[in-house]
N, C-alpha and C positions, 0 to 999 in steps of 0.2 A: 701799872705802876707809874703811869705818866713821865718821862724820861728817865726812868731809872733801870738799870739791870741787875741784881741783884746774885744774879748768878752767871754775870759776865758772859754770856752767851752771844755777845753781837761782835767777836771778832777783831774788836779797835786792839791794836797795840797786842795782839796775841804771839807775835813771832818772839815779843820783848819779854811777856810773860812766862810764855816758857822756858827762856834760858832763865832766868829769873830762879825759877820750879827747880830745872836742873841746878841751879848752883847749890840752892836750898840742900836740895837730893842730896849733892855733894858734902855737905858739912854736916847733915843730921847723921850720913853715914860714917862720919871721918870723927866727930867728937860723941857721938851717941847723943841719946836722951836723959833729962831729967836734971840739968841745969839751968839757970834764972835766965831773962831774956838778955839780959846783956850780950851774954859770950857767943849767942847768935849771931846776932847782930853783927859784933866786930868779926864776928867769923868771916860773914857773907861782906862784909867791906872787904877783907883780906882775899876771898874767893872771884868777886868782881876784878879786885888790882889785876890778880892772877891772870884772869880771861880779858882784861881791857875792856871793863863792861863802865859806862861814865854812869856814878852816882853822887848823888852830896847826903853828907850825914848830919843829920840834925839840924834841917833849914830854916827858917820862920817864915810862918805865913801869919798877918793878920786877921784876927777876925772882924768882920764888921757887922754893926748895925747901925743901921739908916748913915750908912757912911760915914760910921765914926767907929773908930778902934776902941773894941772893948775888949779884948785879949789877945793871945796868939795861940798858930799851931806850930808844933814842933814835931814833922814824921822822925819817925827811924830813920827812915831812907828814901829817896827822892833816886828813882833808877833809869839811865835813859833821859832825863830831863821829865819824862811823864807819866811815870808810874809808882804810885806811895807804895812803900810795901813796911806794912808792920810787924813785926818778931813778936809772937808770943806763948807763953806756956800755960797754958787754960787745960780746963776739959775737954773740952769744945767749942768751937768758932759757931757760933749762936748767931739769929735774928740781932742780939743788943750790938756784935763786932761789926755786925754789917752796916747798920744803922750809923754807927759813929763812922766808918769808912768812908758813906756818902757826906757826911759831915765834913769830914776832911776833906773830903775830892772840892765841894764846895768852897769849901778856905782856903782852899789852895789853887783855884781854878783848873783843873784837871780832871780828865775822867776815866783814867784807871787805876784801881787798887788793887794792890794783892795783901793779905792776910796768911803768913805762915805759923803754924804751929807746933813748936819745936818738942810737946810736953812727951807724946810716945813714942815707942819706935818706930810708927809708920808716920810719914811725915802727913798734915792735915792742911788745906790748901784753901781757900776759896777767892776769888776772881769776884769785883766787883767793879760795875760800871754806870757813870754819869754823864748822861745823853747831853749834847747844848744845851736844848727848852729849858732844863735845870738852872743854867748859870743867871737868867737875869733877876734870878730870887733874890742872888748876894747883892743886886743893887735895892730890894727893898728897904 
């Protein structure tokens, strides 16, 4: 995959990731399943305060091309200063969620993601990572 991990298996940022997993844990247990991503969301800001975990909600990142600003990104959550974690309620965390995660890790210079998925009872997880070699693309 040429700097990319896709199934987050090289260990960057993992100690951050799994409290991350556990707070999830925490709130998919405490509100259940089968409501919209929001109340996630705000949940897991709420569960962070709780534990003193540092996140920012709803950051901007720019996107660029050939160094000019043609949109923005807006994660869910920025946790730790360096890990995007997105709330969602899907079927399933597919190839298309992971794809857009390296997208974001890109627009936002950073290389770990987490993808939670709030939609069943058992909570659905996957760890995604953006190696350096990746980053001098966003200067193309």
């Amino acid at each position: 995959m040429n700097g990319m991990d896709a199934d987050g298996r090289d260990g960057l940022h993992l100690m951050e990731t799994e409290k991350i997993i556990g707070c999830a844990f925490t709130v998919l247990n405490a509100l259940g399943h089968g409501f919209h991503e929001k109340p996630y969301e705000q949940a897991l800001t709420v569960e962070f305060l709780h534990q003193n975990i540092a996140f920012a909600q709803q950051a901007h990142y720019p996107i660029l091309y050939r160094e000019v600003t043609v949109g923005e990104y807006i994660p869910d959550l920025v946790v730790f200063g360096k890990v995007i974690v997105e709330t969602k309620t899907i079927d399933r965390i597919s190839d298309h969620e992971v794809g857009r995660m390296l997208n974001y890790l890109r627009a936002a210079h950073l290389q770990v993601g987490l993808i939670l998925n709030f939609k069943n009872a058992k909570l659905q997880f996957r760890r995604v990572t953006l190696t350096p070699p990746e980053f001098p693309l966003l200067q193309s």
